[in-house]
Structure formats: C-alpha cells, structure tokens
mmJSON file of the N, C-alpha and C atoms, coordinates in Angstrom:
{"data_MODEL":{"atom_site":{
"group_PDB":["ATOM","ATOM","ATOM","ATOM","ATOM","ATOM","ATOM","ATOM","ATOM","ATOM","ATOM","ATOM","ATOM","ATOM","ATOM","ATOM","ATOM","ATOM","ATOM","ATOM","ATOM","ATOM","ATOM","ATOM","ATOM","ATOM","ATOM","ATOM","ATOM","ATOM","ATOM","ATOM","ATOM","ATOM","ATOM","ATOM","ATOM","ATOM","ATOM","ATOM","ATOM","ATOM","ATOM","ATOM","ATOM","ATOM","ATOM","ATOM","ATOM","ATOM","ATOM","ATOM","ATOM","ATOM","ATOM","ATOM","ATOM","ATOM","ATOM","ATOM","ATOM","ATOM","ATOM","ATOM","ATOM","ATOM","ATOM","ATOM","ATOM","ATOM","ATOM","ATOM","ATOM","ATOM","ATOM","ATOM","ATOM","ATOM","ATOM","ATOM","ATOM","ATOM","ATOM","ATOM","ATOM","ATOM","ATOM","ATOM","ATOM","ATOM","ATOM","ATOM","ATOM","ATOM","ATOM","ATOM","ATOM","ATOM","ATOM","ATOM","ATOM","ATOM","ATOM","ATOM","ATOM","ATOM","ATOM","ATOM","ATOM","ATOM","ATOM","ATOM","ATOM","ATOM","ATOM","ATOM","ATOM","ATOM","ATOM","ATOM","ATOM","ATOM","ATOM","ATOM","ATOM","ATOM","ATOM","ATOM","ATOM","ATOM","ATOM","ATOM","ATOM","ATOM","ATOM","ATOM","ATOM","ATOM","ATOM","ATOM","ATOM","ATOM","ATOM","ATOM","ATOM","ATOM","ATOM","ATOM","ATOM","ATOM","ATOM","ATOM","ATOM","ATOM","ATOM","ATOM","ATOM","ATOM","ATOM","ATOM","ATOM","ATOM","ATOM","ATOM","ATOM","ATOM","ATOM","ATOM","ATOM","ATOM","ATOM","ATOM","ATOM","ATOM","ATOM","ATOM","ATOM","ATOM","ATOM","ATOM","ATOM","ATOM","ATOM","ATOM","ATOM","ATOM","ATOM","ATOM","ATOM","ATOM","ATOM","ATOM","ATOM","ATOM","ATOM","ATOM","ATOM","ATOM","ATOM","ATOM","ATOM","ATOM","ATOM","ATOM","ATOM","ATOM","ATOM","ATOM","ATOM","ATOM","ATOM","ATOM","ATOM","ATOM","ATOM","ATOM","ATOM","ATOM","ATOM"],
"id":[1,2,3,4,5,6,7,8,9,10,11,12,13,14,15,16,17,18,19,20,21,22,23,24,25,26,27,28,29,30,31,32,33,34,35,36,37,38,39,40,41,42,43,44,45,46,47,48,49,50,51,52,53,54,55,56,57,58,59,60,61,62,63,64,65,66,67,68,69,70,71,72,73,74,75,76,77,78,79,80,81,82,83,84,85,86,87,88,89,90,91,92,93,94,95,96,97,98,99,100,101,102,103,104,105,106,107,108,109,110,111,112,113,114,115,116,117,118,119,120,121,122,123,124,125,126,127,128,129,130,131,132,133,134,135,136,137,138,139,140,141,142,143,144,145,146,147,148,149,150,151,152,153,154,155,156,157,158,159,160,161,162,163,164,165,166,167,168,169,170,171,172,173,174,175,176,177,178,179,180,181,182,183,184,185,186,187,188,189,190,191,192,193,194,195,196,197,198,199,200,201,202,203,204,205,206,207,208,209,210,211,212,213,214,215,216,217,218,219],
"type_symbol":["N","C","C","N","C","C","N","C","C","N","C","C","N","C","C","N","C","C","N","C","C","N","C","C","N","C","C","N","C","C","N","C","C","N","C","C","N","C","C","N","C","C","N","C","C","N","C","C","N","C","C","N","C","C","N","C","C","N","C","C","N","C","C","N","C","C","N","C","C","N","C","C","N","C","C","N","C","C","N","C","C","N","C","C","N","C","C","N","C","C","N","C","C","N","C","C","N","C","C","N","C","C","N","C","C","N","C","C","N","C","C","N","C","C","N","C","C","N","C","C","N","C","C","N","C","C","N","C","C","N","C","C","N","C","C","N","C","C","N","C","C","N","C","C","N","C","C","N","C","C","N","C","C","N","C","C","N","C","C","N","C","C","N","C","C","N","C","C","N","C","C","N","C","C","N","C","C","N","C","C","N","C","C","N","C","C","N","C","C","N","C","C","N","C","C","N","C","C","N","C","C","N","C","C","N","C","C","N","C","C","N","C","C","N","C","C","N","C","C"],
"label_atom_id":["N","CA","C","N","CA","C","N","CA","C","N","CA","C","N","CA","C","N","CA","C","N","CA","C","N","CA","C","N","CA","C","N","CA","C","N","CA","C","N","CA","C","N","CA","C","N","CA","C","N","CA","C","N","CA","C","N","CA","C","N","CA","C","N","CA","C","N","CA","C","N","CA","C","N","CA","C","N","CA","C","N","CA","C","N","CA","C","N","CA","C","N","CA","C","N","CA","C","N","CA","C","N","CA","C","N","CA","C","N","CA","C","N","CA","C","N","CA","C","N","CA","C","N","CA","C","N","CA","C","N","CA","C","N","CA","C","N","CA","C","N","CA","C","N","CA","C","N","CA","C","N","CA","C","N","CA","C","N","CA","C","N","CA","C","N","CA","C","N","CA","C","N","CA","C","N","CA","C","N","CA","C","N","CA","C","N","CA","C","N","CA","C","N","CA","C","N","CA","C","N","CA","C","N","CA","C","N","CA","C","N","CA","C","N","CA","C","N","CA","C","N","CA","C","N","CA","C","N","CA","C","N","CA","C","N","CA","C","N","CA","C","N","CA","C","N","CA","C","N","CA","C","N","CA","C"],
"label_alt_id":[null,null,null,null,null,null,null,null,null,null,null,null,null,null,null,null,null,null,null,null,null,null,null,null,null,null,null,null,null,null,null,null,null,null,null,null,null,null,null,null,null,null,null,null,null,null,null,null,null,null,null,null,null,null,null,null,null,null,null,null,null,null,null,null,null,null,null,null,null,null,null,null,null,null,null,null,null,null,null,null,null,null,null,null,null,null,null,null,null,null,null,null,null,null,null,null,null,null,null,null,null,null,null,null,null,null,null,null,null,null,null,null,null,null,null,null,null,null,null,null,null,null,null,null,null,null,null,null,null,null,null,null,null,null,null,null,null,null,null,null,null,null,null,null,null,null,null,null,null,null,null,null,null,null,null,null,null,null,null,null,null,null,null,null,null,null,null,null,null,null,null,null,null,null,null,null,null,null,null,null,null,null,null,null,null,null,null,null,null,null,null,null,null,null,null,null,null,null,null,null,null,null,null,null,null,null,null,null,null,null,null,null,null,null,null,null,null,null,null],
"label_comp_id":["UNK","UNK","UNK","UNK","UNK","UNK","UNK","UNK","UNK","UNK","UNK","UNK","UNK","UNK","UNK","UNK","UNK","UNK","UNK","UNK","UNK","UNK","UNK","UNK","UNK","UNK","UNK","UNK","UNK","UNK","UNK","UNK","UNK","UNK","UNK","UNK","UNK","UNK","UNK","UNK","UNK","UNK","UNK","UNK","UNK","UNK","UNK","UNK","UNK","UNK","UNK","UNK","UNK","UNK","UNK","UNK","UNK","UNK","UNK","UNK","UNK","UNK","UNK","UNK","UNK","UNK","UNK","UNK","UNK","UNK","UNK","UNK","UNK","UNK","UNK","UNK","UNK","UNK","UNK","UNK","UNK","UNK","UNK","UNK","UNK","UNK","UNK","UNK","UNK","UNK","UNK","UNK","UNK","UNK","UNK","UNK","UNK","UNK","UNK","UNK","UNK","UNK","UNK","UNK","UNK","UNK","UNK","UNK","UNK","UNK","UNK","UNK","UNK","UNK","UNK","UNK","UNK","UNK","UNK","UNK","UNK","UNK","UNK","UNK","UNK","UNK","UNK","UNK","UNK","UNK","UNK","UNK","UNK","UNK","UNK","UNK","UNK","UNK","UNK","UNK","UNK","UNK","UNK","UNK","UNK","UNK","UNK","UNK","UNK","UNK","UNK","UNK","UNK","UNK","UNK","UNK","UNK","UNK","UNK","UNK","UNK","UNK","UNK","UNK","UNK","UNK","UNK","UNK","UNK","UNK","UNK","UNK","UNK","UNK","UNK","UNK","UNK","UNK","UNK","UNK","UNK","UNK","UNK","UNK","UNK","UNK","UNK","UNK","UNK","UNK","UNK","UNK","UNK","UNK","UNK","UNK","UNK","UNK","UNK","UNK","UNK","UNK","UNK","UNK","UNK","UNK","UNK","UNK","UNK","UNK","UNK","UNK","UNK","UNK","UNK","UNK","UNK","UNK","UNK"],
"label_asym_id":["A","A","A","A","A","A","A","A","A","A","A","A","A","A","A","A","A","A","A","A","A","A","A","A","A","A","A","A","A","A","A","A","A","A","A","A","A","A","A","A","A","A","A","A","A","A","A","A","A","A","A","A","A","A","A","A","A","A","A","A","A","A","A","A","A","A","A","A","A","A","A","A","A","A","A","A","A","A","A","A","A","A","A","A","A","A","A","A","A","A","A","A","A","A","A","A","A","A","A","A","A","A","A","A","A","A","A","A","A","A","A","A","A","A","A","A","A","A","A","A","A","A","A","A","A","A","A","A","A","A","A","A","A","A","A","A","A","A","A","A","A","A","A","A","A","A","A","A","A","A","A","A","A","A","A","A","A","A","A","A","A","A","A","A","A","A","A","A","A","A","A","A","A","A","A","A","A","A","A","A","A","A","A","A","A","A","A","A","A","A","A","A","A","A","A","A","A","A","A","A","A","A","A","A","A","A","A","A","A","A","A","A","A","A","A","A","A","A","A"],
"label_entity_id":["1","1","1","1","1","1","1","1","1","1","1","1","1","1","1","1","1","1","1","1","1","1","1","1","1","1","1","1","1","1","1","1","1","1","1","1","1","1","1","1","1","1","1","1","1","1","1","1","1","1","1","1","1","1","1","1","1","1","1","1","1","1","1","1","1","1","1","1","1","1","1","1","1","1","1","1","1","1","1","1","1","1","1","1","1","1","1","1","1","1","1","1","1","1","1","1","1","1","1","1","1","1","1","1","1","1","1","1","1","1","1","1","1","1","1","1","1","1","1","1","1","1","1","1","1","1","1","1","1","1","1","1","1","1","1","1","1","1","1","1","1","1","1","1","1","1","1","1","1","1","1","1","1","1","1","1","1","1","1","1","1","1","1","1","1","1","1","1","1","1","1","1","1","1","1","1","1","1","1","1","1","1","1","1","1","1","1","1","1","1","1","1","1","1","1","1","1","1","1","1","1","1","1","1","1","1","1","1","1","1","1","1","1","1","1","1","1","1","1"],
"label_seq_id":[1,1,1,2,2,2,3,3,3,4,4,4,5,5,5,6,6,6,7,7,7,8,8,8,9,9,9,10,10,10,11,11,11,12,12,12,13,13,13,14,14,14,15,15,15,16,16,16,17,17,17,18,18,18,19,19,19,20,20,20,21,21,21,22,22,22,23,23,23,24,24,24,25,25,25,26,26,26,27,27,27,28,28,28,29,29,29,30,30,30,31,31,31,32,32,32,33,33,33,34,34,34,35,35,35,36,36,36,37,37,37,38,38,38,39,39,39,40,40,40,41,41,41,42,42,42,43,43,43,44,44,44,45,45,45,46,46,46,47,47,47,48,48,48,49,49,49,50,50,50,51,51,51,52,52,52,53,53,53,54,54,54,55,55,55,56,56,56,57,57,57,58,58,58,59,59,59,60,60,60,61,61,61,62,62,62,63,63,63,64,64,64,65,65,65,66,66,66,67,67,67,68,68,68,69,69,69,70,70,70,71,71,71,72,72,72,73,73,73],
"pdbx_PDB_ins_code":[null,null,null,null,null,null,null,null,null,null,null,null,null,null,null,null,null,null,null,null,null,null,null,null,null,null,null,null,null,null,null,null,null,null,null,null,null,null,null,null,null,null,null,null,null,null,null,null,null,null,null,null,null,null,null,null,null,null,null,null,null,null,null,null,null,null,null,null,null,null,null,null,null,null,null,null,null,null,null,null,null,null,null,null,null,null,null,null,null,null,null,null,null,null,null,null,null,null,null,null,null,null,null,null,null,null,null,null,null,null,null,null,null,null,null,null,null,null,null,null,null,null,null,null,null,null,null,null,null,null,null,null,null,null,null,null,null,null,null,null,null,null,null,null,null,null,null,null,null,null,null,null,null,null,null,null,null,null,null,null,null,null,null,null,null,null,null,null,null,null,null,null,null,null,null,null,null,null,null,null,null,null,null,null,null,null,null,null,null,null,null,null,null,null,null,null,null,null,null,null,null,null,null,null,null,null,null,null,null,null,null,null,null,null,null,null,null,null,null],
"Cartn_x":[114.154,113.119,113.47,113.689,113.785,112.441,112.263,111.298,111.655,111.217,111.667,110.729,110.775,109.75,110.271,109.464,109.518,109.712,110.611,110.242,111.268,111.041,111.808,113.338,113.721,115.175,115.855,115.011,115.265,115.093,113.959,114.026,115.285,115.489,116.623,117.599,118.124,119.464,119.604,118.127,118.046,118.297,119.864,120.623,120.003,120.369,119.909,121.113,120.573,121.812,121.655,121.975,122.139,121.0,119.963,118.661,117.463,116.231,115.238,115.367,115.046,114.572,113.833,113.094,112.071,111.712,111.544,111.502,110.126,109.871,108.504,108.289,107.264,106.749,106.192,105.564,104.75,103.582,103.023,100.896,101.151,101.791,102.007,101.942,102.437,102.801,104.395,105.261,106.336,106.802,108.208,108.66,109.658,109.597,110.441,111.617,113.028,113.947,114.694,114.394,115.145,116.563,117.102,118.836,118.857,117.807,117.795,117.788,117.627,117.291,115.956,115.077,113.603,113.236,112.274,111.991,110.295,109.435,108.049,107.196,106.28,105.212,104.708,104.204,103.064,102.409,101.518,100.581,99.952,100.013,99.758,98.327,97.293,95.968,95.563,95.101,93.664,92.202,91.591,90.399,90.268,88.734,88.099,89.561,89.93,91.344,91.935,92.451,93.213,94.568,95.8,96.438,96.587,96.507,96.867,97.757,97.955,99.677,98.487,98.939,98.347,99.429,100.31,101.594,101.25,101.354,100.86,101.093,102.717,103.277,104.651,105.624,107.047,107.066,108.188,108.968,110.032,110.013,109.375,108.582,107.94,106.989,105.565,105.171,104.017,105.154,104.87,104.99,104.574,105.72,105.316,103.904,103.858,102.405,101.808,101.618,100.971,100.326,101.561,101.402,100.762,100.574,100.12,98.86,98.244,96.92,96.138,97.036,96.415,96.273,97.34,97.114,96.149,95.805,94.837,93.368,93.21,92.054,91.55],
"Cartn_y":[90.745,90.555,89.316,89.532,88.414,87.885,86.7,86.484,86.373,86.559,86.887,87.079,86.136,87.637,88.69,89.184,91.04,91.056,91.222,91.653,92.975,94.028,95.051,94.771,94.228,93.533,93.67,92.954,92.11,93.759,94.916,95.746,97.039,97.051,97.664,97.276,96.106,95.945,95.451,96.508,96.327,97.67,97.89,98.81,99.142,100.497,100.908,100.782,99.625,99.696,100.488,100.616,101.074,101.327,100.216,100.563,100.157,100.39,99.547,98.65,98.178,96.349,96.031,94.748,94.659,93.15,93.585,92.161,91.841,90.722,89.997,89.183,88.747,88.017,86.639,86.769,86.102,85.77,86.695,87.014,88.307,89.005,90.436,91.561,91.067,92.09,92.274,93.705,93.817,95.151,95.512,96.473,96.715,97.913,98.227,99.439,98.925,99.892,100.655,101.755,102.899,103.31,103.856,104.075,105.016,106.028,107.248,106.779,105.227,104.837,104.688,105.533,105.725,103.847,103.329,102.364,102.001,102.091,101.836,100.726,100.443,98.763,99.431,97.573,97.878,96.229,96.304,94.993,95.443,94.133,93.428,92.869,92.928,91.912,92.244,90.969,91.055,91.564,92.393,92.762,92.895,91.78,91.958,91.175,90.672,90.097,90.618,91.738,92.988,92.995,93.114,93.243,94.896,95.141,95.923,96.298,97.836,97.632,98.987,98.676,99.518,100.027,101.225,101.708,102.358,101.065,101.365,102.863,102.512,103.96,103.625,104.265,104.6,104.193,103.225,102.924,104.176,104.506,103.969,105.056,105.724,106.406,105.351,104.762,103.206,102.14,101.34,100.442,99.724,97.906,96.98,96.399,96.928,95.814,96.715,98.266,98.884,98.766,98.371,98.157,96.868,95.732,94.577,94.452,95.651,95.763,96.32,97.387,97.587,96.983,95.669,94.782,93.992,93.879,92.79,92.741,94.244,95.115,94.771],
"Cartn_z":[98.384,99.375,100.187,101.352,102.571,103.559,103.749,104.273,106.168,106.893,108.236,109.915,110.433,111.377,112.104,111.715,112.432,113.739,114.615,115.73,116.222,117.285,117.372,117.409,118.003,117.631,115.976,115.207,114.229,113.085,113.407,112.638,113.551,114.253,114.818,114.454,113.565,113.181,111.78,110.869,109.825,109.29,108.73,107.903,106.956,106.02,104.6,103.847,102.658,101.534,100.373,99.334,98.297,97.622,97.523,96.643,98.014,97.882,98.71,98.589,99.83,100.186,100.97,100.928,101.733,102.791,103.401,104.858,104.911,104.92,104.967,105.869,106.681,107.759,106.772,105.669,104.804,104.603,105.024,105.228,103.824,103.68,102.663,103.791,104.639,105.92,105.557,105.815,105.919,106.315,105.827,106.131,105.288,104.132,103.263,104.173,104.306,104.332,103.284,103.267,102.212,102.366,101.658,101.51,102.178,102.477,103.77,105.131,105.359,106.542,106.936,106.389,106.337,106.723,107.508,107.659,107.576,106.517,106.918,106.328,107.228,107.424,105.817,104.887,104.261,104.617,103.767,103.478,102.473,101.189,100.574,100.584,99.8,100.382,98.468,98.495,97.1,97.661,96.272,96.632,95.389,94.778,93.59,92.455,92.795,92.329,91.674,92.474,92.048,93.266,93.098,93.812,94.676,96.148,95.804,97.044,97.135,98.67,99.597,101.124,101.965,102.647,102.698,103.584,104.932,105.795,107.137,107.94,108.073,108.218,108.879,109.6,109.275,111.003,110.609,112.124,112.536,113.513,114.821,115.413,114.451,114.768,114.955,114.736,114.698,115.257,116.013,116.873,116.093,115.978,115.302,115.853,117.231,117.629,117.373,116.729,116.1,114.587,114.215,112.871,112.296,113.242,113.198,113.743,114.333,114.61,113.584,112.961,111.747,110.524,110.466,109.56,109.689,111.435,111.389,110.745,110.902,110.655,109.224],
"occupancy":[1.0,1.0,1.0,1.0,1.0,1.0,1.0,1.0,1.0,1.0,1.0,1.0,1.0,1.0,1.0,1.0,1.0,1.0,1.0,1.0,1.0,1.0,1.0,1.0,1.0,1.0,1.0,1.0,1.0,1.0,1.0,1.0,1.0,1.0,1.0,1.0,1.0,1.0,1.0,1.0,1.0,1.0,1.0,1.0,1.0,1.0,1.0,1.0,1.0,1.0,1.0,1.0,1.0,1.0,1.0,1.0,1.0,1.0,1.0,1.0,1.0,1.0,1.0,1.0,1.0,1.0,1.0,1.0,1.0,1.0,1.0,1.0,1.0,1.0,1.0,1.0,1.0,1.0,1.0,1.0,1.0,1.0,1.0,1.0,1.0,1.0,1.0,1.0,1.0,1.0,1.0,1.0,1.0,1.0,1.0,1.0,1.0,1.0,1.0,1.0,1.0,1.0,1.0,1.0,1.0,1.0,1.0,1.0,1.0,1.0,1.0,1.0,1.0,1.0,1.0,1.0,1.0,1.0,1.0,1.0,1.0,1.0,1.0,1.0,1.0,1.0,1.0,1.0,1.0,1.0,1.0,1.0,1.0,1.0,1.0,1.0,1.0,1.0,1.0,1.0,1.0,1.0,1.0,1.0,1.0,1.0,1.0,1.0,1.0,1.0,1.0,1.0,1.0,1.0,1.0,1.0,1.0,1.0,1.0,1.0,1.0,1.0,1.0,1.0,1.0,1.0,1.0,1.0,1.0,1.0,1.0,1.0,1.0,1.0,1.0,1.0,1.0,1.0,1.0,1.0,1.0,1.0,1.0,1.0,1.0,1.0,1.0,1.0,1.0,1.0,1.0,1.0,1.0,1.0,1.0,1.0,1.0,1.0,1.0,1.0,1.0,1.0,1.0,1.0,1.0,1.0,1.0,1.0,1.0,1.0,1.0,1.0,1.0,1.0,1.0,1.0,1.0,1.0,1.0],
"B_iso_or_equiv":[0.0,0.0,0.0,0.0,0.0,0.0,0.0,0.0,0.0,0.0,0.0,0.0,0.0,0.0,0.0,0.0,0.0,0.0,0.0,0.0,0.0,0.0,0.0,0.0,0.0,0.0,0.0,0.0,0.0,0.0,0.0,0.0,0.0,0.0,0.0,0.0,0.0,0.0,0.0,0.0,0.0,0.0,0.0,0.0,0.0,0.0,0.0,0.0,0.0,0.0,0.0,0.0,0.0,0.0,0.0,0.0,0.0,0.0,0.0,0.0,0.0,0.0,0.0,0.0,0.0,0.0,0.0,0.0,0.0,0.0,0.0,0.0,0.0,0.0,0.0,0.0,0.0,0.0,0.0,0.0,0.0,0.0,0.0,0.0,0.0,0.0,0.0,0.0,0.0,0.0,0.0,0.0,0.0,0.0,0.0,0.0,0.0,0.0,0.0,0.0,0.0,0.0,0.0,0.0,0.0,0.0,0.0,0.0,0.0,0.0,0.0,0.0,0.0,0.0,0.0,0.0,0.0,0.0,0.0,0.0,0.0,0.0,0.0,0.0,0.0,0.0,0.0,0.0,0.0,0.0,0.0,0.0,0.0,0.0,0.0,0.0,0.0,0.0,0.0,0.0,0.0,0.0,0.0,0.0,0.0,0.0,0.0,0.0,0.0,0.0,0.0,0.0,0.0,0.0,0.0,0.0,0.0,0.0,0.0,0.0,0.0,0.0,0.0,0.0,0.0,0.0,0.0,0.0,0.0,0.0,0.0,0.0,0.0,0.0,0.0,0.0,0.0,0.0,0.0,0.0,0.0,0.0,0.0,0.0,0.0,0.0,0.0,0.0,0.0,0.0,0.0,0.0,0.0,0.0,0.0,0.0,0.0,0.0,0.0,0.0,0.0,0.0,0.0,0.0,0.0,0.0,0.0,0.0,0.0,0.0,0.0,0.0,0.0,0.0,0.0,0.0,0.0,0.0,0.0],
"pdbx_formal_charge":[null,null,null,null,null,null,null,null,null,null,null,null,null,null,null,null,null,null,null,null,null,null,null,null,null,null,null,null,null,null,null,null,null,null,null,null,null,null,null,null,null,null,null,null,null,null,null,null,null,null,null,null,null,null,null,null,null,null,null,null,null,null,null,null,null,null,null,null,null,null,null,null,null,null,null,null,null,null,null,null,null,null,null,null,null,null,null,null,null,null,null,null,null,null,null,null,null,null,null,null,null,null,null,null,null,null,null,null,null,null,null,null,null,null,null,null,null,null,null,null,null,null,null,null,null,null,null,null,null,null,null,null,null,null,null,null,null,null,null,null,null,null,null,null,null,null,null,null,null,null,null,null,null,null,null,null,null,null,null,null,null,null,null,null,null,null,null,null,null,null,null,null,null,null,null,null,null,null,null,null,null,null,null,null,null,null,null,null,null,null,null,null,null,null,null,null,null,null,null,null,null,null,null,null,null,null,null,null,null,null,null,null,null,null,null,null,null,null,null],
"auth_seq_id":[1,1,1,2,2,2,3,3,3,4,4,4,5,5,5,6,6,6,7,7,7,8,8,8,9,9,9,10,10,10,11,11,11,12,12,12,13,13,13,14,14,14,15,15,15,16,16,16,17,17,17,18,18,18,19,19,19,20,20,20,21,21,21,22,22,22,23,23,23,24,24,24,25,25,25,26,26,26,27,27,27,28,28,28,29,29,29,30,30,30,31,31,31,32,32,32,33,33,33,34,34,34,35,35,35,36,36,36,37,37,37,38,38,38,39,39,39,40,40,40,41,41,41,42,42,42,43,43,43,44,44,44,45,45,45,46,46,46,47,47,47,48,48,48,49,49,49,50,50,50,51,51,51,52,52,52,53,53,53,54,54,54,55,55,55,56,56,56,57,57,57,58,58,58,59,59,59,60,60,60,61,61,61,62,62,62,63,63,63,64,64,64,65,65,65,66,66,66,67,67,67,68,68,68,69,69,69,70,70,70,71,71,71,72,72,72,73,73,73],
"auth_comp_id":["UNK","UNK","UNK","UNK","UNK","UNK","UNK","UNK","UNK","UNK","UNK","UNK","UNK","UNK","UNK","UNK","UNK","UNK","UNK","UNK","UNK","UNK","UNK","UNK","UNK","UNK","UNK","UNK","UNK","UNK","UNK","UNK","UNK","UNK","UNK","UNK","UNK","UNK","UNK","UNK","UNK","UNK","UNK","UNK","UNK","UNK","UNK","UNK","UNK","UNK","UNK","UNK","UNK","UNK","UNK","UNK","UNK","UNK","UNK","UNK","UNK","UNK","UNK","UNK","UNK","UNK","UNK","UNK","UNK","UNK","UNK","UNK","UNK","UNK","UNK","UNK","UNK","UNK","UNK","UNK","UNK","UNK","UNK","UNK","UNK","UNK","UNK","UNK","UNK","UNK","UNK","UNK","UNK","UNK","UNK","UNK","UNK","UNK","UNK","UNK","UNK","UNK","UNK","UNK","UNK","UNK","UNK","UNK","UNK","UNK","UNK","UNK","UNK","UNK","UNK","UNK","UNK","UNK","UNK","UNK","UNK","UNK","UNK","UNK","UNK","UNK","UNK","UNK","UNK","UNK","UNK","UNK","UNK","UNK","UNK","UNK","UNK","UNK","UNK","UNK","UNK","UNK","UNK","UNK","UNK","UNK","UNK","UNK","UNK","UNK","UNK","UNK","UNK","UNK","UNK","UNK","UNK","UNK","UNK","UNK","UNK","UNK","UNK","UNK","UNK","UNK","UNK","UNK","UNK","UNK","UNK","UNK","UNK","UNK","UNK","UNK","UNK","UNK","UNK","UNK","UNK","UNK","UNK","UNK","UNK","UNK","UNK","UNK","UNK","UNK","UNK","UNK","UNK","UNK","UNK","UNK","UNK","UNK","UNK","UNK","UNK","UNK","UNK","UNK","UNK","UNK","UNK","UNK","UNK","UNK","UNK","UNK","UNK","UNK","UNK","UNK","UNK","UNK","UNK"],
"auth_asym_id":["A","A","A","A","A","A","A","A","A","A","A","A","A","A","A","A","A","A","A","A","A","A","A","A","A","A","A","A","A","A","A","A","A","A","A","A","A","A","A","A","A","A","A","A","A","A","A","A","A","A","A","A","A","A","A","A","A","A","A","A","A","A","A","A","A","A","A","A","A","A","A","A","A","A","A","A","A","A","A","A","A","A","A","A","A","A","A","A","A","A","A","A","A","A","A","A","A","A","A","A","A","A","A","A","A","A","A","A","A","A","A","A","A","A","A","A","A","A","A","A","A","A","A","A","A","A","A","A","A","A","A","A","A","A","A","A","A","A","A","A","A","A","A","A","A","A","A","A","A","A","A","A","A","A","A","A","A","A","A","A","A","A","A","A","A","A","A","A","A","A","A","A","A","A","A","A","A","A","A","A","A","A","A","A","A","A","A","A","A","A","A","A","A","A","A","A","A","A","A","A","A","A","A","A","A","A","A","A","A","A","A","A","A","A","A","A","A","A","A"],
"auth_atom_id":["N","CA","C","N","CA","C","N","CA","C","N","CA","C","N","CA","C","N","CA","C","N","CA","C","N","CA","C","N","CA","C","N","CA","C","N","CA","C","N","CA","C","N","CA","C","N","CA","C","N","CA","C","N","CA","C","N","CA","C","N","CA","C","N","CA","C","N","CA","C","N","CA","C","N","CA","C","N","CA","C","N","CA","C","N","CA","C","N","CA","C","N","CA","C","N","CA","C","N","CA","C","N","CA","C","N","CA","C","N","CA","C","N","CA","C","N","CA","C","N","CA","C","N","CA","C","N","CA","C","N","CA","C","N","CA","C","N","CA","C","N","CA","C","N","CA","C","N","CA","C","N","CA","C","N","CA","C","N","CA","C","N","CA","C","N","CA","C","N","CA","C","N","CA","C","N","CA","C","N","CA","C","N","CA","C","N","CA","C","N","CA","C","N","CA","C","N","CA","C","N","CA","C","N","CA","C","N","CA","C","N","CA","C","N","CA","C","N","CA","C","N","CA","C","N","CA","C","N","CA","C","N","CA","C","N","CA","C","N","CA","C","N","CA","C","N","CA","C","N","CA","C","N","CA","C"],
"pdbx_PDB_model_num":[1,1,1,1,1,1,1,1,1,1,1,1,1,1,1,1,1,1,1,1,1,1,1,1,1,1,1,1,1,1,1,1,1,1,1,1,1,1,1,1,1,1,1,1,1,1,1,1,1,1,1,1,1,1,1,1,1,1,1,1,1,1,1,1,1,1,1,1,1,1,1,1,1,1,1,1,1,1,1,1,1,1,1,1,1,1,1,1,1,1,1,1,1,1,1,1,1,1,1,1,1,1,1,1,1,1,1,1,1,1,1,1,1,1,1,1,1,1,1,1,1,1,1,1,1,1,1,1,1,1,1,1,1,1,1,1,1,1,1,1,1,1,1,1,1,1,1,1,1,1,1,1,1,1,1,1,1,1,1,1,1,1,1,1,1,1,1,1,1,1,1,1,1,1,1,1,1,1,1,1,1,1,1,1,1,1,1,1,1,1,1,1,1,1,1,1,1,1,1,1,1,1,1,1,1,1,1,1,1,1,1,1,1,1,1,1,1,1,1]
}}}
C-alpha cells in the first residue's frame, strides 16, 4: 500500500502487477489496482467502531471527481 494523491495522470500510469495493490490519498479514500488491470475507488470510514470498506466503483467508468463526491457524501 502506497500513500499518494490521486489525480488522473497519476492513476493512468498506474500498471497491474502480480498480486493487488492499493494507492491511498490518506482520508481511507483510494484505489485498489488488480492483476487484470481492473482499477476501482474504495473508502474506508468507522461506524459504531467498527471498521468498515465502501467500493465506490471502477475507473474509468466513475470519474475521480466522481468518485470523490461520493466520498464526500
């Protein structure tokens, strides 16, 4: 896991290696890339102090300023 900001650039010249990995802004906003290439947003948030994950949805079908509206939410 790399910490990073996101911007279209920065996920356009983010390759798929061997296992998942995942890019972080550092709020629990990110973007896990898969070994298929597959590229999609999640976030991270506590509720009831429970961890838990929300999978926004799959670049570049959602737009990062898409996907960051829905984080804001």
């Amino acid at each position: 896991m790399s910490k990073m900001s996101l911007t279209v650039k920065a996920i356009n010249n983010l390759h798929p290696k061997n296992k998942v990995y995942e890019i972080r802004e550092g709020d629990g906003f990110g973007l896990r890339i898969y070994p298929s290439g597959e590229k999609r947003f999640f976030f991270f948030y506590t509720l009831n102090k429970k961890r838990r994950q929300l999978s926004i949805g799959g670049y570049p079908t959602l737009s990062l300023k898409d996907a960051h509206k829905v984080r804001d939410k």
